[in-house]
C-alpha positions in Angstrom: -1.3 13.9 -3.2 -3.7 14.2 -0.5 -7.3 13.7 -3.2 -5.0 10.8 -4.2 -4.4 8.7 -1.4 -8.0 9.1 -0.1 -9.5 7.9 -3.3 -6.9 4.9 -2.9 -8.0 4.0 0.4 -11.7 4.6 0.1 -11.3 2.4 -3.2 -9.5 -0.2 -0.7 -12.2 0.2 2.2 -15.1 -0.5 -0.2 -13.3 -3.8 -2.0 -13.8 -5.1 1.4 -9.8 -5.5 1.5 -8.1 -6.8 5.1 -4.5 -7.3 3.7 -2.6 -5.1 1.0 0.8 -5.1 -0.3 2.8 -2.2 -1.2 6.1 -2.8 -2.9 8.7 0.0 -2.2 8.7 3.1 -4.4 12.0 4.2 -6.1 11.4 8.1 -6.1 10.7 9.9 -3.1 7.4 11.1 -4.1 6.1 7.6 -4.4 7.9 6.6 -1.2 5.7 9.1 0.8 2.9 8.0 -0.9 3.3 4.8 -0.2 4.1 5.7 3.5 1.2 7.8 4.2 -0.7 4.7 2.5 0.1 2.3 4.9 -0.5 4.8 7.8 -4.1 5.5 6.7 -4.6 1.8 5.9 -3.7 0.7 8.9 -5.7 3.3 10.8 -8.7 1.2 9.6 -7.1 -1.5 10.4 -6.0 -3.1 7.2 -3.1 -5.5 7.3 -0.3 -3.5 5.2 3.0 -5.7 4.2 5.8 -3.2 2.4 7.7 -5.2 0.1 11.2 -3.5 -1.2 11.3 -5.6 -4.5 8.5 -7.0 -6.9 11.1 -10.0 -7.0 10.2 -10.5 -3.4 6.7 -11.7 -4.0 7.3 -13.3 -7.1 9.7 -15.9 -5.2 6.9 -16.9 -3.4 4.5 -18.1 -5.5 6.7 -20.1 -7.6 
């Protein structure tokens, strides 16, 4: 999972990205991913907003 999430952030890094949004996993697996994501990224200093439902950022951009 490691290889994984340092592809994801040097993916991130290089887009030139200063906010992501994560939305909330639903196995645990995912859910430390998605943890340990948000750590690194905001180690670089990436904005990181965790969601817990898709339906949360859909509501706002009705």
């Amino acid at each position: 999972m490691d290889d994984l999430i340092e592809e994801a952030v040097k993916q991130l890094k290089a887009a030139g990205y200063s906010k992501v949004l994560i939305v909330a996993a639903r196995s645990k697996a995912l859910e430390r991913f998605g943890r340990e994501l948000a750590r690194r990224l905001r180690e670089l200093e990436i904005e990181v907003e965790e969601v817990k439902d898709i339906r949360e950022l859909m509501k706002g951009r009705k």
